[in-house]
C-alpha positions as CSV (number, residue, x, y, z in Angstrom):
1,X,114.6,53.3,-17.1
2,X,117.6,55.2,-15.0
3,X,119.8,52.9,-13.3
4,X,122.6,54.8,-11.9
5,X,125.7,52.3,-10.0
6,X,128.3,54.0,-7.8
7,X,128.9,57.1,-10.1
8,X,131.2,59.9,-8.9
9,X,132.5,62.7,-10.6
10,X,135.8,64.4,-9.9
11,X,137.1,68.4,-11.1
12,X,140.1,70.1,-11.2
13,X,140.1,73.5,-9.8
14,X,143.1,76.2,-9.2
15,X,143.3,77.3,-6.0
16,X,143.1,80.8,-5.8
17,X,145.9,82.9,-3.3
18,X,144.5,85.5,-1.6
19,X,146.2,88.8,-2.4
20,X,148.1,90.6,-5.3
21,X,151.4,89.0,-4.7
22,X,149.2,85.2,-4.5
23,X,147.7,86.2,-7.9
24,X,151.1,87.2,-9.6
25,X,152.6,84.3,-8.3
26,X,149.4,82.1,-10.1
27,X,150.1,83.3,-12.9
28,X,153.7,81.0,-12.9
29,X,152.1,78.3,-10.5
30,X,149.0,77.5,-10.4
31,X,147.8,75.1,-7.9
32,X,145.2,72.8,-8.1
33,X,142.4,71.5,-5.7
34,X,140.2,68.5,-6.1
35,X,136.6,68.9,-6.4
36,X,134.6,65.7,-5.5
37,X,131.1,66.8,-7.4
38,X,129.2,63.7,-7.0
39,X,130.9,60.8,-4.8
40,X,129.5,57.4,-5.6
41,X,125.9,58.0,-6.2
42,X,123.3,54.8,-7.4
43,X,119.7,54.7,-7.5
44,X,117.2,53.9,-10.0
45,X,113.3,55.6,-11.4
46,X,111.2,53.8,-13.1
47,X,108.9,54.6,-15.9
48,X,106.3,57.1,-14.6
49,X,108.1,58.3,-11.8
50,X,108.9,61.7,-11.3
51,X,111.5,62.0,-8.5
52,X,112.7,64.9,-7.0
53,X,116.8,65.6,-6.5
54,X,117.3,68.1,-3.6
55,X,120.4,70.0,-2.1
56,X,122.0,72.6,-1.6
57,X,123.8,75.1,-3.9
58,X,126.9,72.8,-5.1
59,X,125.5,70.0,-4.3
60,X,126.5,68.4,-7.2
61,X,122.7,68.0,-8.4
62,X,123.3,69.7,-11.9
63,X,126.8,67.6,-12.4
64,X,124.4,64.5,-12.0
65,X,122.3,65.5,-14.5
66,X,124.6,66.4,-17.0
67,X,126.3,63.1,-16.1
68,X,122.8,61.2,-17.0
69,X,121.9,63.5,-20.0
70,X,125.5,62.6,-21.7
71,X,126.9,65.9,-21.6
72,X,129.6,65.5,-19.0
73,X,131.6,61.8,-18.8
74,X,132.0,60.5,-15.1
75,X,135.4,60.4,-13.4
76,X,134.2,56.5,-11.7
77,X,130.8,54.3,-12.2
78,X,128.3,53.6,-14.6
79,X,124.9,54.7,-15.4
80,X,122.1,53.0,-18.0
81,X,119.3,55.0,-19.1
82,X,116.9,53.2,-21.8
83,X,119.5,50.9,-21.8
84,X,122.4,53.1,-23.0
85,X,125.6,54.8,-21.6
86,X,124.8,57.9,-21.7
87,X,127.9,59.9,-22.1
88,X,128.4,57.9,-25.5
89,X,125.6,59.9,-26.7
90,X,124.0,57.6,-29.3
91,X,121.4,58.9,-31.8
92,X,119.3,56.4,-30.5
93,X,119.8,57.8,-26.8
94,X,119.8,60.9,-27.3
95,X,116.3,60.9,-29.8
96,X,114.6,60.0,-26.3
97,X,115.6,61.6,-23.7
98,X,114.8,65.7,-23.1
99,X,116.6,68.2,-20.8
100,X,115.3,71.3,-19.7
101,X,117.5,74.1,-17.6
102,X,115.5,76.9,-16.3
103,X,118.5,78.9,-16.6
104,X,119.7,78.4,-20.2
105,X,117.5,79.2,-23.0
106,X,117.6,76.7,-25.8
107,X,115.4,78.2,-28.4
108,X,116.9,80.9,-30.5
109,X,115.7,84.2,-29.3
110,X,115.4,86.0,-32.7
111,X,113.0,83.5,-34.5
112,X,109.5,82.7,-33.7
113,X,108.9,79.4,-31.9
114,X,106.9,78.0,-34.7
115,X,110.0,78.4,-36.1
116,X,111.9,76.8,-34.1
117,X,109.6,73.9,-33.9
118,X,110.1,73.0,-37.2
119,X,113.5,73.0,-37.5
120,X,113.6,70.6,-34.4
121,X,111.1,68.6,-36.5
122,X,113.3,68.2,-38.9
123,X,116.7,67.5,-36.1
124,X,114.4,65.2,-34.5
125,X,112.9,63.8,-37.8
126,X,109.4,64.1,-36.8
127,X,107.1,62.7,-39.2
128,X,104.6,65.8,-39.9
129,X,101.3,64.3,-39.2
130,X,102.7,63.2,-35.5
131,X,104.1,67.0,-35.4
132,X,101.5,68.8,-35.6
133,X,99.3,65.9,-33.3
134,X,102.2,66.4,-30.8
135,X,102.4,70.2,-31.2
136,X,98.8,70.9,-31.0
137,X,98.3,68.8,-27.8
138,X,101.0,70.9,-26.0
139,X,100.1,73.8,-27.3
140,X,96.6,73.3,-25.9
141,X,97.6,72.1,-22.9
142,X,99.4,75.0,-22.0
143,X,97.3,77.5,-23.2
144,X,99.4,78.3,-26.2
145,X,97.9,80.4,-29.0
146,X,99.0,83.1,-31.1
147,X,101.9,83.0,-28.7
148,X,103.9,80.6,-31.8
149,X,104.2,83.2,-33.9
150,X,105.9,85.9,-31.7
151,X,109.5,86.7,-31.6
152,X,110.8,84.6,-28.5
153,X,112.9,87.5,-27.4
154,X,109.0,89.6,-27.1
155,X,107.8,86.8,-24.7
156,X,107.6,87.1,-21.2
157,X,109.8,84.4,-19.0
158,X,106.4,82.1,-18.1
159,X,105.9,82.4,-22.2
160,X,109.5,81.7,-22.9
161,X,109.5,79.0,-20.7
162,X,106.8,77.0,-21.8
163,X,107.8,77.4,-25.5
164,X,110.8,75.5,-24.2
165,X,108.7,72.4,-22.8
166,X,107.1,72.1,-25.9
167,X,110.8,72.0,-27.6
168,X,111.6,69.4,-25.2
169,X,109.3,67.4,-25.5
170,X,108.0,67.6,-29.1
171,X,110.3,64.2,-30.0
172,X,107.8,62.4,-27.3
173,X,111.1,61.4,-25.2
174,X,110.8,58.4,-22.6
175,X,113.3,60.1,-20.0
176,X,113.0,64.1,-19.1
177,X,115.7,65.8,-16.7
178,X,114.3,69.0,-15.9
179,X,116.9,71.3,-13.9
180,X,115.0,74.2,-12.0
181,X,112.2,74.3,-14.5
182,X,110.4,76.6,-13.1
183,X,113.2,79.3,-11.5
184,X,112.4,82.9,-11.7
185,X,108.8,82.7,-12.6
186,X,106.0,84.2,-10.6
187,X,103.6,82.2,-9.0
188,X,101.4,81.7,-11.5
189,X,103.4,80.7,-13.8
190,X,104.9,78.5,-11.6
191,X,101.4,76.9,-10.8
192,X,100.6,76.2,-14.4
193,X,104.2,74.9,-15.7
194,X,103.5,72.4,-12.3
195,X,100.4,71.3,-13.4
196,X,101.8,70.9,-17.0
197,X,104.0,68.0,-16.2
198,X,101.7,66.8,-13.9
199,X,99.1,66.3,-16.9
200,X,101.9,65.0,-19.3
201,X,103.3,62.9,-16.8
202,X,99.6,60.9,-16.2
203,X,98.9,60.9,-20.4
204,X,102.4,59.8,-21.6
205,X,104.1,58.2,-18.1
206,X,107.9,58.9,-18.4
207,X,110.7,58.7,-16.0
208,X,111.4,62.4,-15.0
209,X,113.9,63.4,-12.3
210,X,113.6,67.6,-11.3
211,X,115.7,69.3,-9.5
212,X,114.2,72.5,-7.7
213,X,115.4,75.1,-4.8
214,X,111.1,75.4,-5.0
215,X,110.1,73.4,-1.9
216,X,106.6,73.6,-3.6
217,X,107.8,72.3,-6.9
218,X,109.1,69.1,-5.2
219,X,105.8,68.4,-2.6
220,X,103.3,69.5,-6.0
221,X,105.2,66.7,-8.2
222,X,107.3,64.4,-6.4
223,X,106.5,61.5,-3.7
224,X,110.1,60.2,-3.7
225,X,113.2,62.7,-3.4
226,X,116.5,62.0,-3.5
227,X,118.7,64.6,-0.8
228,X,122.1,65.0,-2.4
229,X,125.0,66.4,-0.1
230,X,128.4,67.7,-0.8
231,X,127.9,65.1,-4.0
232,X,126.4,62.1,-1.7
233,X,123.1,61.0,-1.7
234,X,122.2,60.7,2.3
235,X,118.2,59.7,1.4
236,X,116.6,57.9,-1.1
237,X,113.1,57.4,-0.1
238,X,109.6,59.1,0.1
239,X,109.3,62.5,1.1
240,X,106.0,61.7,3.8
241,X,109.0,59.7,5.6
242,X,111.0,62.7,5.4
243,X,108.9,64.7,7.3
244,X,107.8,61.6,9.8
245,X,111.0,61.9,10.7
246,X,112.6,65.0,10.9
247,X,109.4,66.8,12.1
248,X,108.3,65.1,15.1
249,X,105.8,67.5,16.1
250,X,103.1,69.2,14.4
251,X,101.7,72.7,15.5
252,X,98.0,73.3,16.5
253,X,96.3,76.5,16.1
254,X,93.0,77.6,18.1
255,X,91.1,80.6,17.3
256,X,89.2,81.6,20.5
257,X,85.4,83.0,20.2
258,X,85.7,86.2,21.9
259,X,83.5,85.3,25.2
260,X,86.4,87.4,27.6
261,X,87.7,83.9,28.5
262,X,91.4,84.6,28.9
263,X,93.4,82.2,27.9
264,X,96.3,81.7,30.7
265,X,99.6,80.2,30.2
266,X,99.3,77.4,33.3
267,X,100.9,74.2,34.1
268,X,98.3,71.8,32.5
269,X,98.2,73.7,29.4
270,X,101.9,73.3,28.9
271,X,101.6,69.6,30.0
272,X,99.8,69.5,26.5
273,X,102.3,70.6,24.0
274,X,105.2,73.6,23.9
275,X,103.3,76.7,23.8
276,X,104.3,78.8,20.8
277,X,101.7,81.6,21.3
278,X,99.5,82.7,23.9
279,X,96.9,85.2,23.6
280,X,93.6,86.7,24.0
281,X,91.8,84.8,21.1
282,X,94.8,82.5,19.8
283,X,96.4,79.5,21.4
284,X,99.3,77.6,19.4
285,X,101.0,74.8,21.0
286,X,103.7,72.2,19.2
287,X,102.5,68.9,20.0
288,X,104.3,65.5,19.4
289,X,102.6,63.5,16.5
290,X,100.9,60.7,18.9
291,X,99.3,63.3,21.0
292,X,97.8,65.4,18.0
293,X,94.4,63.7,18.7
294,X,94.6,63.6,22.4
295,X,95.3,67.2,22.8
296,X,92.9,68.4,20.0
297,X,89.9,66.8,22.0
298,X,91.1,68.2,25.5
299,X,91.4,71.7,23.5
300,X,88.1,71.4,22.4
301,X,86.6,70.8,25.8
302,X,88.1,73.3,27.6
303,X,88.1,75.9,25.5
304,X,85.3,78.2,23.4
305,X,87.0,77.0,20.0
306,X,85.7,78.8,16.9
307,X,88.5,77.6,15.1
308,X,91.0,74.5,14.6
309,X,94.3,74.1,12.9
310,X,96.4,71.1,12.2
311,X,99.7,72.3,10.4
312,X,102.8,70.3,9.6
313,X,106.2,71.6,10.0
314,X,107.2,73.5,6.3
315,X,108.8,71.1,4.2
316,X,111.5,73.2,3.0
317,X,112.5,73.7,7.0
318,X,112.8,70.5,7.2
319,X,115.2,69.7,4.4
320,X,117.6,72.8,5.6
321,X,117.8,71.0,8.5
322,X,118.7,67.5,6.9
323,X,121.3,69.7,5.2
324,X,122.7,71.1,8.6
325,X,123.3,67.6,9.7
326,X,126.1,65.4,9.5
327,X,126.0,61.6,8.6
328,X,123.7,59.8,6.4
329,X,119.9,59.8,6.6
330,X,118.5,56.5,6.7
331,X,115.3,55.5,4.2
């Protein structure tokens, strides 16, 4: 559905002279820096998928987006979504596709979003009996209700922001970009806009890609990421075999019955693993993946164990440290 083949985008910037005489002297000549946003990027999702684009803050992740939604033309490369260019922005094109961007608002804040429904309705030219089938099954699904009828300005931001996936989606589009859908909302709203796409996803299987600064939005909804850095992607590939190998180890936690066995930082016990903490009634050692099992048993026989925890490394570590690293990541 995306097929995306060497695509780079370059920008213009003025270079800005530090200093009031550097700023006078902009104002006659100005001079200019190039920006390499996104530097010959291909992959492809299939219907179905939803993938997850992760990096840093300039990246270039929102660039690529706009690049595959057909708002920004490329500087090199070509992309095919459904079979179109997108930055030629065909009717046909753009009737399937949706994009979503936490921090723009694309409802207008003074009508009611039954409101605005309808006029997208008629943008979109719904035919009304697969409107209101469409409308009520989102609506249902996120707990929608008298909610249509409010002001969107009077709605609160977990409100606002599902009454812009139903927008989005309300044409039944085949490819969804959704660009930090779920920024600034609390956890719960978080949870249920998550669980949301999730559902859709499974009902109406569309190629999605989502960016997120959310570590939990990408391990909830994605099993494939794509790492973009300073506008290259260095991994394509499942995120399991991110962690595999960037997080060698795994921690173990023991919770100690309290029998007044004192637990003693000795030789053998740091044979078993690095030891992180050490104390009355809690042990926690980092252990190499092959050993997890081995130590876990010797643990268990040597110690009064009420209690035993197996935790992986946290994901979004993990990807800060990709980040921190120079020269590609291999899938």
């Amino acid at each position: 559905m995306i097929e995306v083949d060497h695509l780079s985008k370059t920008f213009w910037v003025h270079k800005k002279k530090p200093g009031l005489m550097g700023s006078v002297r902009s104002l006659f000549k100005r001079e200019k820096v190039e920006k390499r946003a996104v530097r010959d990027v291909s992959f492809r999702i299939d219907e179905g998928e939803i993938v997850g684009l992760v990096g840093a803050n300039g990246a270039g992740k929102t660039t690529l987006v706009k690049m595959l939604a057909g708002i920004i033309h490329p500087s090199s490369g070509a992309a095919r979504v459904l079979g179109h260019t997108p930055w030629e922005r065909h009717n046909d094109y753009r009737r399937r596709i949706a994009l979503i961007m936490g921090q723009k608002a694309q409802l207008w804040w003074d009508l009611p979003a039954a409101d605005c429904f309808l006029l997208l309705k008629e943008i979109y030219r719904i035919p009304t009996d697969e409107y209101r089938r469409r409308l009520a099954y989102l609506s249902e699904v996120l707990s929608i209700g008298d909610e249509l009828n409010v002001q969107i300005r009077r709605l609160s931001l977990g409100e606002r922001m599902k009454m812009e996936l139903i927008a989005v989606l309300l044409h039944g589009p085949r490819v969804v970009f959704l660009d930090e859908p779920t920024i600034g909302l609390d956890l719960t709203a978080q949870r249920a806009i998550r669980d949301f796409i999730l559902t859709y996803r499974e009902a109406h299987r569309p190629a999605m890609l989502l960016t997120s600064h959310y570590m939990e939005d990408i391990q909830r909804l994605c099993k494939r990421i794509l790492i973009i850095r300073e506008g290259e992607i260095v991994y394509d590939g499942e995120l399991a075999r991110v962690v595999e190998r960037y997080a060698p180890n795994k921690v173990l936690k023991v919770h100690l019955r309290r029998t007044g066995q004192k637990v003693q930082p000795t030789n053998e016990l740091r044979a078993l693993g690095e030891i992180v903490e050490c104390s009355e009634d809690t042990l926690c050692l980092r252990v190499a993946r092959d050993r997890v099992a081995e130590v876990s048993a010797r643990l268990l026989t040597t110690y009064d164990v009420a209690d035993l925890a197996i935790e992986e490394m946290d994901i979004g570590t993990i990807i800060e440290r990709i980040f921190r690293e120079r020269g590609e990541v291999q899938a």
